[in-house]
C-alpha positions in Angstrom: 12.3 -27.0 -21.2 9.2 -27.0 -19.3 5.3 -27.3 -20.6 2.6 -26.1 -18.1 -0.3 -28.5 -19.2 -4.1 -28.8 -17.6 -4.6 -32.4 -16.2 -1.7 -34.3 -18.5 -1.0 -34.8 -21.7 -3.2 -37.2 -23.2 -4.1 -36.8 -27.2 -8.0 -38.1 -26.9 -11.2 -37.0 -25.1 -13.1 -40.0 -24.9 -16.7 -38.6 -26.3 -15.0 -35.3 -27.0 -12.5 -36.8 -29.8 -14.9 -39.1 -31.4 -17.6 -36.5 -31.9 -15.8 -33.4 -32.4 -12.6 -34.6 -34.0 -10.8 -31.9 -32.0 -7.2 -33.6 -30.0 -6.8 -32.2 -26.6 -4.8 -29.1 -27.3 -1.8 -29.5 -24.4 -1.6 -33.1 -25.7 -1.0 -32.1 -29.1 1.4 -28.9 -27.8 3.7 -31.9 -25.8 3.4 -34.6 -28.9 4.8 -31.6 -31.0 7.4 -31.2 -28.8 8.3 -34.9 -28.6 8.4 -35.3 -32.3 10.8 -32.7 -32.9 13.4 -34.2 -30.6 12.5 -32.2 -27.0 12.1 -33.7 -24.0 9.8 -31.3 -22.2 9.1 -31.7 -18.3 5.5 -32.0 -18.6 3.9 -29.7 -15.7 0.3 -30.7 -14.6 -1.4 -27.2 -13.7 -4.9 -28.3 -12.8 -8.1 -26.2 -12.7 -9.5 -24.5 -15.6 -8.8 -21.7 -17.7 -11.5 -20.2 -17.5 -12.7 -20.1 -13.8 -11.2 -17.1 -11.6 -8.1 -17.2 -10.3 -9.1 -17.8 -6.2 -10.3 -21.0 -8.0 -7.0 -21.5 -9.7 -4.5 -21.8 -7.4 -2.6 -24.8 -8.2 1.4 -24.3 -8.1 1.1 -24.6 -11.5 -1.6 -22.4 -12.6 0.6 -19.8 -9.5 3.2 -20.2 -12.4 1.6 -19.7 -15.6 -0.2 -16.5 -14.1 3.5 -15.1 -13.4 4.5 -16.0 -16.5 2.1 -14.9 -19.0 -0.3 -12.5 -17.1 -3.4 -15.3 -17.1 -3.8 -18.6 -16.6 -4.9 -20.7 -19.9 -2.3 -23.8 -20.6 -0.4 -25.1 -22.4 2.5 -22.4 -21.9 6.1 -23.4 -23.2 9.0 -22.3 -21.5 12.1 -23.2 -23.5 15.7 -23.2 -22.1 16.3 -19.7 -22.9 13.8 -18.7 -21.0 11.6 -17.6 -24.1 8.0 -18.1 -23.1 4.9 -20.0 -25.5 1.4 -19.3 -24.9 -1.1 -21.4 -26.7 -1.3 -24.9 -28.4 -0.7 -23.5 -32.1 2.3 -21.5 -31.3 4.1 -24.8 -29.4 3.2 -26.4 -32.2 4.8 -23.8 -34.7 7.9 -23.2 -32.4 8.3 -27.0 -32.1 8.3 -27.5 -36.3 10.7 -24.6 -36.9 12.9 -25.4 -33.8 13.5 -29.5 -34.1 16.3 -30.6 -31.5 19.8 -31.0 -32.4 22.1 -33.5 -31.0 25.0 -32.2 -29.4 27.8 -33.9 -28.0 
């Protein structure tokens, strides 16, 4: 299982969090992941979302763009191959798909 993240996967925004009381969104799409049992490979895509794609061109962001058709993070791909766009929908997958331990 793979998440394509921005910069990392840090919860607060120092400034951001305090004021806005908004998490960094591919911080809470990993920590979702973590507390239902995953153990994603966190990738780091750099860049920004929302700056064109000459200015995007981190392997990462390369990825993502394949993937999905743009180039906004966090993207889930889970080991069946089944693609996640967006912090919410991590979020849901990872409460209605917690891991299971097999031996």
């Amino acid at each position: 299982m793979k998440i394509y993240v921005c910069y990392g996967t840090w919860l607060n925004t120092p400034g951001v969090t305090q004021v806005t009381g908004h998490k960094h969104v591919c911080g809470e799409a990993y920590e979702s992941l973590v507390e239902a049992g995953h153990k994603p490979e966190a990738i780091n895509s750099y860049g920004f979302g929302l700056l064109p794609e000459w200015m995007n061109r981190s392997k990462g962001r390369r990825e993502v763009r394949k993937l999905t058709g743009q180039q906004w993070v966090p993207v889930l791909v889970t080991d069946d191959g089944t693609v996640i766009s967006g912090s919410r929908k991590i979020i849901d997958w990872a409460a209605a798909n917690p891991a299971t331990d097999t031996p």
